[in-house]
C-alpha positions in Angstrom: -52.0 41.9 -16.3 -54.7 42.3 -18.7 -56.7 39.5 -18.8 -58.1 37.2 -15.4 -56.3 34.3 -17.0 -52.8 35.5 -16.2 -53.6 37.3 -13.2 -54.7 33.6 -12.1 -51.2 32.7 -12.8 -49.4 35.9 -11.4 -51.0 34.9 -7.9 -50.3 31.0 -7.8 -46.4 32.6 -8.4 -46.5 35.0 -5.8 -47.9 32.0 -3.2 -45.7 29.2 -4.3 -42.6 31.4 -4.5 -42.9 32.3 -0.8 -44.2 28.7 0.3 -41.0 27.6 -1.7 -38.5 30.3 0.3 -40.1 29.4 3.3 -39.3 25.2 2.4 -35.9 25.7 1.9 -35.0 27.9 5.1 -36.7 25.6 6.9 -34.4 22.5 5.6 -31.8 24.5 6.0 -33.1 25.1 9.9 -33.7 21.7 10.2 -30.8 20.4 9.0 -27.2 21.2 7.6 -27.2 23.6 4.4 -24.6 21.2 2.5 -27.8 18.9 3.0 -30.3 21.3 1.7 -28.0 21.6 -1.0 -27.7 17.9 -2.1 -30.9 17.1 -2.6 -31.5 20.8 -4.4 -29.5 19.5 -7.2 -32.0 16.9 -7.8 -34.4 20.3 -9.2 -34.1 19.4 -12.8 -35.3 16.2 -12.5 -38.2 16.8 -10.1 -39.2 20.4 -12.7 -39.4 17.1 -15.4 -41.5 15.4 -13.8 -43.5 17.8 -12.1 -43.7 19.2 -16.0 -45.1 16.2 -17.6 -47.8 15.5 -13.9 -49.0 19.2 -14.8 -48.8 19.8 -18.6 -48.0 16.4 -19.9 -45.2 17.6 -21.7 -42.8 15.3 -21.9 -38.8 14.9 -22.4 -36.7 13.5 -25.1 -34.5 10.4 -24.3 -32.0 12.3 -24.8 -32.7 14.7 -22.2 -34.3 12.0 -20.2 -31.1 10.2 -19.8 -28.6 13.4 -19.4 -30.8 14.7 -16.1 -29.6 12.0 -13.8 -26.0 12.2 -15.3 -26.0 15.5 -14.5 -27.5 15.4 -11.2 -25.3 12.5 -10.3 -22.1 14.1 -11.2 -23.3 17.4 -9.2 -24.0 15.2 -6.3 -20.9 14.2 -6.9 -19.0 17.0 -7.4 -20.6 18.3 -3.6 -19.8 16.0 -2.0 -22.5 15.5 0.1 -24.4 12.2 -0.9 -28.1 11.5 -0.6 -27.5 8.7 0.9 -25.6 9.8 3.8 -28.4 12.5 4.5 -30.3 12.6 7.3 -33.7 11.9 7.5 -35.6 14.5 9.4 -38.2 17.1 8.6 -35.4 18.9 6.5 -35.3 16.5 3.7 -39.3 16.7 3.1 -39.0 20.5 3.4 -36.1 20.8 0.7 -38.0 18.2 -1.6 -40.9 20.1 -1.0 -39.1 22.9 -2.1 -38.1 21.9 -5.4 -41.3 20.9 -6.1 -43.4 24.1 -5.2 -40.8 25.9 -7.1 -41.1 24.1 -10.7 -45.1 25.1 -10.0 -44.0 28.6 -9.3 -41.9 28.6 -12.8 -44.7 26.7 -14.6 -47.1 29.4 -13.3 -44.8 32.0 -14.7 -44.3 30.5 -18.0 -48.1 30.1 -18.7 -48.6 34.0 -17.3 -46.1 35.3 -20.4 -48.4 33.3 -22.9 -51.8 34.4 -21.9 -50.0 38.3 -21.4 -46.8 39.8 -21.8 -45.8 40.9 -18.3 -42.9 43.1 -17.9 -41.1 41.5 -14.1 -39.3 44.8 -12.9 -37.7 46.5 -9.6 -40.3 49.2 -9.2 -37.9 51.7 -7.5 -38.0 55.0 -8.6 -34.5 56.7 -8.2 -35.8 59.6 -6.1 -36.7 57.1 -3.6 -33.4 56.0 -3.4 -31.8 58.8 -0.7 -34.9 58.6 1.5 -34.0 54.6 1.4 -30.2 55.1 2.2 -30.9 57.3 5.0 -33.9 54.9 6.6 -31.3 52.3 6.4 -28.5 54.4 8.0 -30.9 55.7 11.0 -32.0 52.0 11.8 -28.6 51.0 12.4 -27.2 53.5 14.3 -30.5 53.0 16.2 -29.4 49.2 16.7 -26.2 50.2 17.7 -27.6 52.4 20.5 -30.0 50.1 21.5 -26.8 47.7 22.0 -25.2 50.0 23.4 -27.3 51.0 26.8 -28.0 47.0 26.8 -31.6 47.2 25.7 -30.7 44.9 22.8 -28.6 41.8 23.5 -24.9 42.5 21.7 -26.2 39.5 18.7 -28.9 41.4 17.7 -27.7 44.0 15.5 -25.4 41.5 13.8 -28.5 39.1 13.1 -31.1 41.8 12.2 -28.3 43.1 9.4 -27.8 39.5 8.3 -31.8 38.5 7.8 -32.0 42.4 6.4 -28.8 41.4 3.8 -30.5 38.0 3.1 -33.3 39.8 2.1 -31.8 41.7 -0.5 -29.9 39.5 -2.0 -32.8 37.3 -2.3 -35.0 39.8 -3.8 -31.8 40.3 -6.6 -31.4 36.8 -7.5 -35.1 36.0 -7.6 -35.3 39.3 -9.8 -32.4 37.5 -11.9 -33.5 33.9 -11.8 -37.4 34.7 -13.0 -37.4 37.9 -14.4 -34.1 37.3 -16.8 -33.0 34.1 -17.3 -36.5 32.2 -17.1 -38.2 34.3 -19.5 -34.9 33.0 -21.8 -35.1 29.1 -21.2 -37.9 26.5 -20.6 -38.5 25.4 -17.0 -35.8 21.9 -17.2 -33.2 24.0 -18.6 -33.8 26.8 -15.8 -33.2 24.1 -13.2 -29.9 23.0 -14.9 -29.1 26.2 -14.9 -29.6 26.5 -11.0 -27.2 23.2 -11.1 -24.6 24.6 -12.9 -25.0 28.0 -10.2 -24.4 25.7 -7.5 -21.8 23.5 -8.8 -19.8 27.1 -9.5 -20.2 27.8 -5.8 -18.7 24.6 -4.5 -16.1 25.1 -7.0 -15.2 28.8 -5.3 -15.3 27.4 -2.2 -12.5 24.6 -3.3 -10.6 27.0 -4.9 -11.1 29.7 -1.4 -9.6 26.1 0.8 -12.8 25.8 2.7 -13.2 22.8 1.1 -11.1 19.8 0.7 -11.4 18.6 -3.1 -10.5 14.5 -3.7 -10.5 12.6 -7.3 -14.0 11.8 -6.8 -15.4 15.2 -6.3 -13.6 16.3 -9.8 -14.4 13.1 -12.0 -18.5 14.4 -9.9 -17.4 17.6 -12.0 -16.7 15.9 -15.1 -19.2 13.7 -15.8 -21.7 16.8 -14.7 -20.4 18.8 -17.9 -20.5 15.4 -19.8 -24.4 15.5 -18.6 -24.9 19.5 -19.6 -23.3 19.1 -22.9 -25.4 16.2 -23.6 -28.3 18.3 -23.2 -27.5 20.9 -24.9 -26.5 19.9 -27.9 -30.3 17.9 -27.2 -32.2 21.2 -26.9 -30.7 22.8 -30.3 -32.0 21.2 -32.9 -35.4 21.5 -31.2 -35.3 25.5 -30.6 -34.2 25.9 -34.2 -36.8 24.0 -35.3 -39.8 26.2 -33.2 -38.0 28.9 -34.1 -38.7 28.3 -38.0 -42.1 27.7 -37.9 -43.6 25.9 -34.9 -45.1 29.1 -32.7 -44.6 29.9 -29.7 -44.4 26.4 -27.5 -44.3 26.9 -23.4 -40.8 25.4 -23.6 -39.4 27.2 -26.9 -37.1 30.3 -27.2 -38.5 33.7 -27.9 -37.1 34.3 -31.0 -33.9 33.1 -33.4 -32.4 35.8 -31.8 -32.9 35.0 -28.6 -32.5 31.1 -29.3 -29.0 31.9 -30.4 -28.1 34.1 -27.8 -29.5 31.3 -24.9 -27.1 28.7 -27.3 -24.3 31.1 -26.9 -24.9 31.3 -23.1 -24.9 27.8 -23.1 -21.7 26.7 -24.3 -20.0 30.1 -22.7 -21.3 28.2 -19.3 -19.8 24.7 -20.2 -16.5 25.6 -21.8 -16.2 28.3 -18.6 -16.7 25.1 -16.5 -14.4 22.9 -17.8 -11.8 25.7 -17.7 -12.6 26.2 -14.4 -13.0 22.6 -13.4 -9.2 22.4 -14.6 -7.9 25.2 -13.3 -9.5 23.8 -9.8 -8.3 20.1 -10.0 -4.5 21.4 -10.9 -5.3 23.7 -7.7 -6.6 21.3 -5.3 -3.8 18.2 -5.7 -0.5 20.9 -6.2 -2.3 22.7 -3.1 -3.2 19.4 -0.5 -1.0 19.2 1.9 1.8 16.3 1.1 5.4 15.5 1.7 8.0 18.7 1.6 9.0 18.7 -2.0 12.3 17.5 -1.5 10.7 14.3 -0.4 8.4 14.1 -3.7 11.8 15.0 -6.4 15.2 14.0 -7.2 17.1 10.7 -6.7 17.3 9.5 -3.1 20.5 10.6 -3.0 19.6 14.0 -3.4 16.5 13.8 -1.6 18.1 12.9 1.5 21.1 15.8 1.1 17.5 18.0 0.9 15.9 16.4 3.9 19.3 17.2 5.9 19.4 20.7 4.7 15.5 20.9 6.0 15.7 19.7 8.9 18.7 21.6 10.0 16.6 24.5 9.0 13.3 23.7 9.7 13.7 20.8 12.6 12.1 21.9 16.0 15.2 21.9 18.6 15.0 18.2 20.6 15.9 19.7 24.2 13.2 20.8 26.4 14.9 24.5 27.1 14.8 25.3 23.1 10.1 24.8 23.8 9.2 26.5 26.7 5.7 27.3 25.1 5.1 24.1 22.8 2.2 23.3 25.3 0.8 25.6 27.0 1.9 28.6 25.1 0.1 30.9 22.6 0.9 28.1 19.7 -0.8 25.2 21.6 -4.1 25.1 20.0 -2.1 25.6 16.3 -1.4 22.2 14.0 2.4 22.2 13.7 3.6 21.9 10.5 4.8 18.8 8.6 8.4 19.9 8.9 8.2 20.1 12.1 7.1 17.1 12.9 10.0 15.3 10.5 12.6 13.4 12.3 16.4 14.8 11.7 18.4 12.2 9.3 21.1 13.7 9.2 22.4 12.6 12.6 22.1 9.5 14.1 19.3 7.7 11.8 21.8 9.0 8.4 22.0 4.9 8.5 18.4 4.7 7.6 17.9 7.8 6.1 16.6 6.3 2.8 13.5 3.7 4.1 12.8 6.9 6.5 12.3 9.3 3.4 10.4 6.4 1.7 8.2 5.8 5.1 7.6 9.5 5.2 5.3 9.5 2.4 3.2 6.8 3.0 -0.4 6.3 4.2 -0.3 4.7 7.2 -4.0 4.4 7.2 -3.5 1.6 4.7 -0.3 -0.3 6.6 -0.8 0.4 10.0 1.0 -2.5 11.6 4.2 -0.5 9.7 3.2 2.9 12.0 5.7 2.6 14.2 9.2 2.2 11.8 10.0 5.4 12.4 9.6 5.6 16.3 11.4 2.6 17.5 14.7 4.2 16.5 14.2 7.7 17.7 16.4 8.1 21.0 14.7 11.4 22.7 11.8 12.3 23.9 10.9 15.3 21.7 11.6 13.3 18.5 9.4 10.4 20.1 6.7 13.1 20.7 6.6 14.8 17.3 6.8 11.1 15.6 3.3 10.4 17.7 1.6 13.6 16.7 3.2 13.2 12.9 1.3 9.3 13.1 -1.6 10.3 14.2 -2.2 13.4 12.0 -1.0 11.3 8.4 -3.4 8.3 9.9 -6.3 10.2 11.5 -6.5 12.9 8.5 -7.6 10.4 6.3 -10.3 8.2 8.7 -11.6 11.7 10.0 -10.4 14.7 7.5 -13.7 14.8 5.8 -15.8 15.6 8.9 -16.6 19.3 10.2 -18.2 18.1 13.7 -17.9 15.4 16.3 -19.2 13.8 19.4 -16.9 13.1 22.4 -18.4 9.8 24.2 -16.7 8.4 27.8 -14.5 11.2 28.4 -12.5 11.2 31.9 -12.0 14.0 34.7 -11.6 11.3 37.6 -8.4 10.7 40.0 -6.5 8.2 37.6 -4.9 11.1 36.0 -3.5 8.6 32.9 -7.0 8.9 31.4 -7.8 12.2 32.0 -4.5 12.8 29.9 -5.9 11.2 27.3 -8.8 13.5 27.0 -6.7 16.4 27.6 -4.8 14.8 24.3 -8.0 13.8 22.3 -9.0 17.8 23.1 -5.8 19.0 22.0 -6.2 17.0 18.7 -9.4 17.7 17.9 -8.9 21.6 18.5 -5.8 21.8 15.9 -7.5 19.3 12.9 -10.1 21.6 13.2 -13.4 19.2 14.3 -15.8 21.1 16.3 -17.3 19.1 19.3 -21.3 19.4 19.2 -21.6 16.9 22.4 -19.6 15.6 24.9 -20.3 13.3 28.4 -18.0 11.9 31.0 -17.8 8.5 32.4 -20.4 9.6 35.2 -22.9 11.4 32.7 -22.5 8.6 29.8 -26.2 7.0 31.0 -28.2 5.3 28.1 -30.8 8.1 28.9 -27.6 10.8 27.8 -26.6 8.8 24.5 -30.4 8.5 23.6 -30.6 12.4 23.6 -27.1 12.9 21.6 -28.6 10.3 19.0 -31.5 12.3 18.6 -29.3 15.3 18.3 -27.0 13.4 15.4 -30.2 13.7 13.3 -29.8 17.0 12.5 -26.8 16.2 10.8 -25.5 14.7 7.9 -23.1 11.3 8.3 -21.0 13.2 6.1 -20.5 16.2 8.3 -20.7 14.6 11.6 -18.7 11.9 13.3 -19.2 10.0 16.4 -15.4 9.6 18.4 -14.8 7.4 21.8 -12.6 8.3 24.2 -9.2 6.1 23.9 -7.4 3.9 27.0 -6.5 0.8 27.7 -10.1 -0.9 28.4 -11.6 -3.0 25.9 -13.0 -6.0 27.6 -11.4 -5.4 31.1 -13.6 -3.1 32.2 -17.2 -4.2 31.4 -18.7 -0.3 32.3 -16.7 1.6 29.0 -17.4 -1.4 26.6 -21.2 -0.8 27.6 -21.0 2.7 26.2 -19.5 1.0 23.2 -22.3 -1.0 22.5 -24.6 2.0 23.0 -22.4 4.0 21.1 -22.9 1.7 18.1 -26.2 1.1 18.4 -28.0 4.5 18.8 -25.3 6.1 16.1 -26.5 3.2 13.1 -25.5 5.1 9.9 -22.7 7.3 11.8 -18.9 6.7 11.4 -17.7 5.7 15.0 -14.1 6.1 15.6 -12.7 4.8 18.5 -9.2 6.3 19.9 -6.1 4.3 20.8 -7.1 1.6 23.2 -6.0 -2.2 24.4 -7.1 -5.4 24.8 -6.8 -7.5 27.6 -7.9 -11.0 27.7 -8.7 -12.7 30.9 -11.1 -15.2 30.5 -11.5 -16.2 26.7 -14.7 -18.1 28.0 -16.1 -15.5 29.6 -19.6 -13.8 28.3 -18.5 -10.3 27.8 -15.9 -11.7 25.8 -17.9 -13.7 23.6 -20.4 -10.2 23.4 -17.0 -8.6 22.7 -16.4 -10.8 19.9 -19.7 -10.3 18.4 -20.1 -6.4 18.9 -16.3 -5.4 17.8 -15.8 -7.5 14.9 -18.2 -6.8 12.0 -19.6 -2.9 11.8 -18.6 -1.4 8.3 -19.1 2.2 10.2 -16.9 1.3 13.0 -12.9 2.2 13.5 -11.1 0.8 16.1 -7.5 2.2 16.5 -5.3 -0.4 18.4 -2.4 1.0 21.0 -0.1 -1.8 20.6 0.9 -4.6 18.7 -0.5 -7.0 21.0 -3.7 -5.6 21.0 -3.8 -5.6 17.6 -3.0 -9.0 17.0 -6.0 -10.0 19.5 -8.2 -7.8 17.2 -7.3 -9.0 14.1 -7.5 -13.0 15.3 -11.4 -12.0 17.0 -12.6 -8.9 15.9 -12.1 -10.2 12.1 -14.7 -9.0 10.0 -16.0 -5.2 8.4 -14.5 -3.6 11.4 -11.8 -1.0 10.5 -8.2 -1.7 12.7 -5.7 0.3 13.0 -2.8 0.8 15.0 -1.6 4.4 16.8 0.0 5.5 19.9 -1.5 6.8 23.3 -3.7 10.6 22.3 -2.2 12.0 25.7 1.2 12.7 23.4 -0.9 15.7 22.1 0.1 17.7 25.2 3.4 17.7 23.5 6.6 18.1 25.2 6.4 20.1 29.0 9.5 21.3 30.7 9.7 20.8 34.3 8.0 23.2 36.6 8.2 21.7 40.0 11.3 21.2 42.0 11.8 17.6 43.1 11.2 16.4 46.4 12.4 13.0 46.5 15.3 11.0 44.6 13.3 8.3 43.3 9.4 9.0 42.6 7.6 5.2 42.9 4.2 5.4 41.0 2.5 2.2 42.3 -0.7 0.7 41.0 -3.2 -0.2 44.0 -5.8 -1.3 41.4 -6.7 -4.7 39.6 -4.1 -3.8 37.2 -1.2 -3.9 39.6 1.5 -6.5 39.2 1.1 -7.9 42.8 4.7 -7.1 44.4 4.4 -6.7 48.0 7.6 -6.0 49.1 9.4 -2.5 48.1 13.4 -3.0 48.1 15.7 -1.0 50.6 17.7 1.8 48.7 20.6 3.7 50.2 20.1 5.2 52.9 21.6 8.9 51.5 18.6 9.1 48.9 15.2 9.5 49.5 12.5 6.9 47.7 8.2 8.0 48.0 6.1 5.1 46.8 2.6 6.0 46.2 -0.3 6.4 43.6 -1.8 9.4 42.0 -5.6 8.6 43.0 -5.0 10.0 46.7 -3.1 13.6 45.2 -6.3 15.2 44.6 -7.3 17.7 41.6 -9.0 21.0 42.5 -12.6 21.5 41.4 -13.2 23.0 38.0 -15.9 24.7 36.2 -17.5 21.6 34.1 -15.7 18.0 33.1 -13.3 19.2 30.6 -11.8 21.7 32.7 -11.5 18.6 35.3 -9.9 17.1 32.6 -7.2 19.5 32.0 -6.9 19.9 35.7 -6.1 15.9 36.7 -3.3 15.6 33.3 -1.2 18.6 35.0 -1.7 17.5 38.5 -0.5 14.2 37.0 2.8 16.4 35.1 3.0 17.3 39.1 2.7 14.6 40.9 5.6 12.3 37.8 8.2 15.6 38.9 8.3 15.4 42.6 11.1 12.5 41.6 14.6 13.5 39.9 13.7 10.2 38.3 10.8 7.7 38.3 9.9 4.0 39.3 6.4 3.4 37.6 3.9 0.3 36.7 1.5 2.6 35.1 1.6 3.2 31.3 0.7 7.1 31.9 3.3 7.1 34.2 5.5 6.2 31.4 3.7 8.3 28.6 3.6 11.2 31.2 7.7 11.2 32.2 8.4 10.8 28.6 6.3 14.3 27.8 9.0 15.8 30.9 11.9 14.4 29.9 12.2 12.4 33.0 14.5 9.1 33.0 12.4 6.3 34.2 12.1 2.5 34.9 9.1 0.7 33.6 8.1 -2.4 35.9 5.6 -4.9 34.1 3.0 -6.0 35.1 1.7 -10.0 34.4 -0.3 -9.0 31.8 2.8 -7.0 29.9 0.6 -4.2 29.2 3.5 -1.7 30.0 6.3 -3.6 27.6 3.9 -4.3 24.6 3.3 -0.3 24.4 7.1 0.2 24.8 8.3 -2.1 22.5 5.9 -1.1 19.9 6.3 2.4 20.3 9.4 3.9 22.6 12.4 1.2 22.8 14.3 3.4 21.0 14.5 6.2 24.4 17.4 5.9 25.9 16.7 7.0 29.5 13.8 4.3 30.1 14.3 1.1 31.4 11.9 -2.1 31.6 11.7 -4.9 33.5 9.3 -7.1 35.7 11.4 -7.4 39.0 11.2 -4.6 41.8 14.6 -5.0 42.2 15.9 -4.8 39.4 14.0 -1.8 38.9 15.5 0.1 42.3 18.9 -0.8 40.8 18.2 0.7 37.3 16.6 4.1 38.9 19.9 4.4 40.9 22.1 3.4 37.6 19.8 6.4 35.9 20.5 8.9 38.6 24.4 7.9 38.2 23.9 9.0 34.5 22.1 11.9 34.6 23.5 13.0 37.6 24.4 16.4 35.3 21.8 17.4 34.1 19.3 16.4 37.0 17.7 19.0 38.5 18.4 18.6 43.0 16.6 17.9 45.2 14.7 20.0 47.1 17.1 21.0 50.1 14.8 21.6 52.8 14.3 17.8 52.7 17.8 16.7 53.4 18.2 14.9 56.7 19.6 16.6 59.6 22.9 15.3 60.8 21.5 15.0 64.4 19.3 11.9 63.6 22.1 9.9 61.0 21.4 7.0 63.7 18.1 6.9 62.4 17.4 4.0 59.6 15.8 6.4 57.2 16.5 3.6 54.1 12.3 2.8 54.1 10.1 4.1 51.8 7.7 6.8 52.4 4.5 5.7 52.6 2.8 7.7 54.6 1.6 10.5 52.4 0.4 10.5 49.0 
């Protein structure tokens, strides 16, 4: 520097430059970096004003009116909204950052008026080996450190990542104020910096870590529409300095130089637009749809495709063919779409053309029409894959935009049907790829709990992070789980809260929780309520009508996919019987024949081991559930997991109502296609269908267990009673 003036100037960019480094890693501390990153893009707009507060230089309309286009379609084109950002100290620090760094390029601007500095690397080559070899010794240093435990094992993987972020900081500041800002004025620099980032969100669509939608690429569009506008803004003007006008703060350096920056300029738009092309023809041909036979040809020859598929393709339907579906080395892995198809060239060839049309529709937008498909499937495995098939077409769309969730009201107590559910919701969450930040049982779920987890939400954006309830069959029956509702919804204002599969039940329709009910449920534009029946949803629709979100989807414990029996049966008929409010009030168990043996009891009293922490607990109550459903060759039960449960074995079972017809309205929305389930409300009737079942399946039964046959010694003995006496 040869004069103070510029030396003034040198300084305020050396302070504003680290104060503005030092802004933007704290947003990016404080808060996700796809936030940081939305309200970067807003740069150009905040160097223009920051331009004409400082120098009083202003804009032309022109330019004036493409900033916010170009912003806006950049914001866009993100996807990440400012209004969906959270506000926390993150959002001051980034805006603060965009503001000390239009100083910092003002500063630097003014310093090549007053001199001519020359921004270089000052590193002389011989310095180079001495460098290399500095660098090498540290991290073998690191690594030994690590390696007799001095250092923890992180630490050499976070000291090389701060010393990489280092130099590639030092490189693209070297680039972005020693290169291209000497070459454009201090707006165009930050559009520049727009167009950087918007070429790094396209990369990452094109890579598939993002998901790209129409939106995001019309964003694209009308941000190209915005830089062209100001391009073609800016060239008249840097012709005309160049002719005679001197040398302006916000002028090119020379004709030369103007035309080169011009060049540069529409090399950088017309290499956008190729790429935004390219990247649009990318992201719909590679979202995941239909199989292309479903998506070309006449329906003729689309469904001779789907039968040659599915013979192909089409998971075996018998529980030998999937020993490891569940708990195998596959379980935590989204099965395909294929997969999850039903077989039409069998017994559904009938219906084989609205199937192929059903398959490709949104359920998300018809839900009442989710279950067209399940109600004519006869087998378990189909009914299984059908579920998971449902859930992922309907849930991809409420929840496919999200990267993390919260878990609220999760269960790890005795009634093993809920802790199924988590197990399920787990399963789900594990292969859609949502990462669970927070989690609390039914026991840990105080107000005090959900107060800290809303504080935590802050951090994130309500783009990134969604808030999820645990599913069941408790909305308005159980005034405890409804409570966390209306925390849930309260503390999370802003958030998406998606509630799982649950159902209604209506008691007292004068009652004050109901009337709460009524008002809570019925009119949040941010909350989803997925219905588990057809009943339930009809009692939604009539109250809960308003912004509230309904839909319609079977029970989450069908995520534990099919399970083949792995305990030996001790009795002939297993008799699941509720002893809770929800029983249906039969006293009296019927006498069977006196050469079987009948257990009637309920799964509270067969006790899980303890566990590590609450999920574990979790996983631990579904499979002592899967054992306690197996000790009959088949099952009498008035529980809906008792149903959901035998239908993941395979077992043939006899539903028995309750007053309420909780049991019937799942099945008959869902599963009245199975054949080996029977339903009715009469105990005897249902002791006569478990023996017709064990007539049928006599086959393929597994026996019972033989150290539990009768002795011959005591056939004087009435031994036609149930057993009661042990759980």
């Amino acid at each position: 520097m040869k004069n103070n003036k510029a030396r003034n100037f040198l300084n305020v960019a050396r302070v504003t430059h680290v104060l503005a480094t030092f802004a933007t890693n704290i947003s990016m501390a404080m808060m996700f970096a796809s936030s940081t990153f939305a309200i970067k893009l807003m740069e150009p707009i905040t160097s223009a004003v920051t331009q004409y507060c400082i120098l009083g230089t202003p804009l032309t309309p022109v330019a004036m009116g493409s900033l916010p286009i170009i912003v806006g379609g950049a914001i866009a084109f993100s996807g990440n909204p400012l209004t969906d950002t959270s506000l926390s100290v993150g959002v001051g620090a980034a805006f603060a950052s965009n503001i000390i760094l239009a100083i910092r390029n003002l500063a630097i601007k003014k310093m090549g008026d007053d001199d001519k500095p020359v921004l270089t690397l000052n590193i002389r080559l011989s310095q180079m080996p001495l460098m290399t070899s500095s660098m090498m010794g540290c991290s073998v240093l690191l690594l030994y450190l690590e390696k007799l435990d001095i250092l923890p094992p992180a630490a050499p993987y976070i000291i090389a990542m701060c010393f990489l972020s280092g130099v590639f900081h030092v490189a693209y500041s070297y680039v972005s104020t020693g290169m291209v800002l000497t070459q454009l004025s201090v707006v165009s620099h930050a559009v520049a910096n727009i167009m950087k980032r918007v070429l790094v969100v396209l990369l990452l669509y094109l890579g598939g870590t993002r998901q790209a939608s129409l939106q995001n690429f019309l964003g694209l569009l009308v941000c190209v529409a915005g830089l062209f506008l100001y391009a073609w803004d800016k060239r008249p003007r840097e012709q005309k300095n160049n002719t005679g006008s001197g040398n302006g703060v916000f002028s090119a350096i020379s004709a030369r130089s103007s035309v080169t920056v011009q060049g540069k300029r529409a090399l950088l738009t017309l290499g956008t637009a190729c790429l935004a092309l390219f990247a649009c023809g990318t992201a719909f041909y590679g979202v995941p749809t239909a199989p292309r036979q479903l998506r070309n040809g006449s329906p003729g020859d689309i469904v001779a495709a789907l039968r040659r598929s599915t013979r192909e393709l089409q998971t075996p339907t018998t529980m030998d063919a999937i020993p490891s579906w569940s708990f195998g080395p596959n379980s935590l892995k989204r099965p395909s779409w294929e997969d999850l198809e039903p077989d039409v060239s069998g017994y559904l060839v009938n219906d084989s053309l609205e199937i192929v049309d059903f398959l490709q529709k949104r359920l998300i937008h018809k839900p009442e029409e989710s279950n067209f498909i399940s109600n004519k499937l006869r087998t378990s495995v189909e009914v299984i894959k059908e579920t998971q098939r449902i859930h992922y077409n309907m849930f991809d769309d409420a929840l496919g935009k999200f990267k993390y969730c919260m878990l609220i009201d999760t269960a790890d107590f005795e009634n093993k049907g809920d802790p199924a559910i988590t197990a399920g919701e787990i399963y789900y969450l594990a292969r859609s790829g949502l990462q669970i930040v927070y989690y609390c049982n039914t026991q840990m779920c105080s107000e005090a709990h959900i107060d800290r987890a809303a504080k935590l939400a802050k951090k994130f954006s309500t783009d990134d992070l969604v808030i999820l309830v645990h599913g069941g069959g408790n909305i308005n029956h159980y005034v405890e789980h409804d409570k966390f509702r209306f925390w849930t919804m309260e503390k999370f204002a802003g958030f998406q809260i998606f509630v799982f599969p649950q159902s209604i039940r209506v008691e007292d329709p004068d009652s004050e929780h109901w009337a709460k009910c009524q008002q809570l449920y019925c009119c949040n534009r941010n909350l989803t309520l997925v219905l588990r029946d057809l009943g339930s949803l009809d009692i939604a629709r009539r109250h809960f009508n308003g912004s509230t979100r309904l839909l319609m989807a079977p029970d989450m414990a069908f995520h534990i996919g099919p399970v083949k029996r792995f305990v030996s049966p001790a009795f002939d008929i297993m008799w699941v019987k509720r002893s809770d409010t929800e029983a249906p009030g039969y006293k009296r168990i019927p006498r069977h024949p006196p050469h079987l043996r009948l257990h009637v009891s309920d799964w509270h009293k067969f006790r899980t081991p303890n566990s590590g922490n609450s999920l574990e607990r979790s996983f631990h109550a579904q499979v002592m559930g899967l054992f306690f459903i197996q000790r009959g060759r088949v099952v009498i039960t008035d529980r809906v997991h008792g149903h959901i449960l035998s239908t993941l074995l395979d077992i043939p079972h006899v539903l028995l109502d309750n007053q309420h017809r909780k049991l019937s309205n799942y099945f008959r929305t869902w599963n009245k296609g199975l054949q080996n389930v029977r339903v009715t409300d009469n105990p005897e009737e249902a002791l006569a269908m478990a023996l017709e079942l064990l007539e049928i399946y006599k086959d393929t039964l597994p026996p019972r267990l033989p150290f539990m046959q009768i002795s011959p010694a005591f056939k004087n003995i009435n031994f036609t009673l149930p057993e009661m006496n042990y759980a």
